[in-house]
Structures are given as C-alpha cells and as structure tokens.
KEVEXMAR-334400 format. One record per residue (C-alpha): residue in three letters; x, y negated, z negated. Coordinates in pm, whole numbers, padded with zeros to 5 digits, always signed. Layout:
<sedos>
ALAXYZ;...
</sedos>
This chain:
<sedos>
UNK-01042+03702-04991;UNK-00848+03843-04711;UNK-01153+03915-04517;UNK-01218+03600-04487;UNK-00869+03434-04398;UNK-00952+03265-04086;UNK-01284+03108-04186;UNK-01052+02972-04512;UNK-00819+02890-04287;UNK-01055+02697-04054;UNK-01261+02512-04361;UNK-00907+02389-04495;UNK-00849+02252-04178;UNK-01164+02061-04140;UNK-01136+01894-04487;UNK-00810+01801-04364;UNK-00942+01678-04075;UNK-01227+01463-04208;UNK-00995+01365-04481;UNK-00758+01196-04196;UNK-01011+01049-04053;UNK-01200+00905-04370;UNK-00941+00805-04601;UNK-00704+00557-04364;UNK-00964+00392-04239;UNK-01108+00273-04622;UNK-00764+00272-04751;UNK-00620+00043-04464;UNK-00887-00205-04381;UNK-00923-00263-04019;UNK-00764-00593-03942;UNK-00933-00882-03732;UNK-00776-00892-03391;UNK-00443-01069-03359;UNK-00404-01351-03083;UNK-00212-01277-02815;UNK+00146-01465-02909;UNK+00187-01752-02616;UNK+00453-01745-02350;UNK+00799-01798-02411;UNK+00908-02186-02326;UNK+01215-02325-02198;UNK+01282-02650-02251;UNK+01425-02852-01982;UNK+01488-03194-02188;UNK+01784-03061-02394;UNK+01940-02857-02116;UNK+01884-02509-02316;UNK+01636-02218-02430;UNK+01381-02284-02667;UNK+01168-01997-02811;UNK+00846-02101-02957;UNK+00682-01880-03171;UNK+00333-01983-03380;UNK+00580-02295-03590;UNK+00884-02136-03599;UNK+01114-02195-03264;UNK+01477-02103-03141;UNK+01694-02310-02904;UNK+02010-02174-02715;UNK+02263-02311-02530;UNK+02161-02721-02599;UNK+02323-03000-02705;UNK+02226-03194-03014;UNK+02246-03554-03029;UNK+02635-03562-03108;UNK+02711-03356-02840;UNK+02785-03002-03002;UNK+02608-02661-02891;UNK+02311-02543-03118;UNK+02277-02209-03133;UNK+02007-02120-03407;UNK+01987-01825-03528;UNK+01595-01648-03557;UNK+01516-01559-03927;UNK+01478-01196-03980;UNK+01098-01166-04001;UNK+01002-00805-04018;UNK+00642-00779-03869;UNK+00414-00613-04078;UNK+00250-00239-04021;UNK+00095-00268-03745;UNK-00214-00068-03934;UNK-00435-00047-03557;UNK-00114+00163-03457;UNK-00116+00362-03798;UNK-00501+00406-03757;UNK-00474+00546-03463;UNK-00222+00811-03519;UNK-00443+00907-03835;UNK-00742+00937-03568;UNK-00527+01128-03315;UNK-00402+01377-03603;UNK-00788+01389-03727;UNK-00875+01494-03400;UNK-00621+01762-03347;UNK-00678+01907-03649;UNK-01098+01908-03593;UNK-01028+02054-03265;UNK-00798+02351-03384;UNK-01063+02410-03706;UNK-01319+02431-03417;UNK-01133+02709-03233;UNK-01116+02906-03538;UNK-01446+02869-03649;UNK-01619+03074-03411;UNK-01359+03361-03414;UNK-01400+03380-03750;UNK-01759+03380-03717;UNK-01726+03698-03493;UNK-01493+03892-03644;UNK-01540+03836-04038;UNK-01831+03955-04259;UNK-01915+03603-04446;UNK-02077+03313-04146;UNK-02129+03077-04394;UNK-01738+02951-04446;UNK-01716+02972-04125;UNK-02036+02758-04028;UNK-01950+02546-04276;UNK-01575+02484-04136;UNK-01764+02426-03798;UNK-01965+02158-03962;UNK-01669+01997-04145;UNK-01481+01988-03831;UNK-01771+01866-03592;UNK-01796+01601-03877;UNK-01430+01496-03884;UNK-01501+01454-03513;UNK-01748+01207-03521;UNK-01689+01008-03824;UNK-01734+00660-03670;UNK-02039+00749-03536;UNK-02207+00876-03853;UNK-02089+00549-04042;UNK-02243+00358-03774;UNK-02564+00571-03855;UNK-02606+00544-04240;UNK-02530+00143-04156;UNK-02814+00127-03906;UNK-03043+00356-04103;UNK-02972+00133-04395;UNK-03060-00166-04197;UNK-03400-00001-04081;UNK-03501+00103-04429;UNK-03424-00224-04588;UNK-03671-00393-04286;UNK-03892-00154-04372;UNK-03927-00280-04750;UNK-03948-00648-04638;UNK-04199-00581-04399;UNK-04399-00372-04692;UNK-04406-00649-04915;UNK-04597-00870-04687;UNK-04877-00634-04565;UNK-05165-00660-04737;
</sedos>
C-alpha cells in the first residue's frame, strides 16, 4: 500500500474529479436561458423614478394624486441560485482536480511498481475532463443505433 501512494492518490483524485463534474450537472438541471431583464424606466408623467421590473415596479420621488411623495419600498425578493454560476464553479473545480490527477498519474507511473492504478487514475481523470463530450457521444450513438433499427425493419 505505500508503494503505491501516489497512483492512490491520483485515482482518488480523478473520482473526485469526475464526480464534480457528473453529479451537479444531474443533480441541478441546467436551466433554460433567462431573458435579459429590460432597461430601467423613468417616468416623466409623475415627475419621479419608476423601476419596472417583469410586473412588479418602484416609483421615487412622485406625487400621488393628493399631492404627497410616494416612496415605495421594493419587496425583498431574494433571487434564486443562480445554478449556471454554481455549475460552473463545479466544472472549474472538476477541472482542477482532473488536471492535478493528470500530473500525478504519470509520476506515479514511473516511479511505482503497479501501472495499472495509475493508468487507470489517468483514464478517470482524462474522463472527468471531457464529460460533456462523452454524454454528447452515448446521445448521438444512441440516436444512430435507434435509425439503424427503423431502417432494419423496412428492408426487405
């Protein structure tokens, strides 16, 4: 066990890695894209600021009918997570971690007896890497085989 300490070391890592990289990204759907929110509008009939905002707005500084100041005050709204934000930061650590797994694969690979934890860290790593990618495969590949079946059925 403690001849093989770096190629441990460097597998642990890559499962980290791939786990970082796999588990946000099923656990946090990615959203649809937001729209960008619209310019902020003054209003020049009453005199002060209005704030629009989707239906909610905010006006400072007018006078209502009677004659006294409004000054509204915006409901606390806390935005949600933004989870494109959070997925990214789970990417970024992904991809730090795969990149330090992949520096100690190879020394390992020199300098200890056993290549196949290290190869295999390599391979967990290079997989953490391109996640995305390989997702995108089995969907295409998936695709093409299910064509393939439908196109079967009506050859003779």
């Amino acid at each position: 066990m403690k001849k093989n300490r770096l190629g441990i070391t460097a597998l642990l890592i890559g499962i980290v890695a791939l786990g970082l990289a796999v588990i946000p990204g099923l656990a946090m759907e990615r959203p649809e894209e937001r729209p960008e929110t619209p310019p902020l509008i003054e209003s020049e009939s009453d005199g002060g600021v209005t704030l629009t905002f989707k239906e909610f707005s905010v006006t400072w500084g007018g006078k209502s009918e009677e004659g006294e100041e409004v000054a509204e005050q915006a409901v606390n709204q806390e935005e949600p997570i933004d989870r494109n934000r959070l997925l990214k930061w789970f990417t970024l650590s992904a991809v730090c971690f795969s990149l330090v797994g992949l520096v100690l694969g190879p020394i390992s690979w020199a300098r200890e007896r056993q290549p196949a934890i290290s190869g295999s860290a390599i391979g967990v790593c290079c997989l953490a890497l391109v996640w995305q990618y390989v997702v995108i495969g089995i969907a295409v590949g998936v695709g093409i085989a299910v064509l393939l079946i439908v196109l079967s059925q009506f050859s003779p």
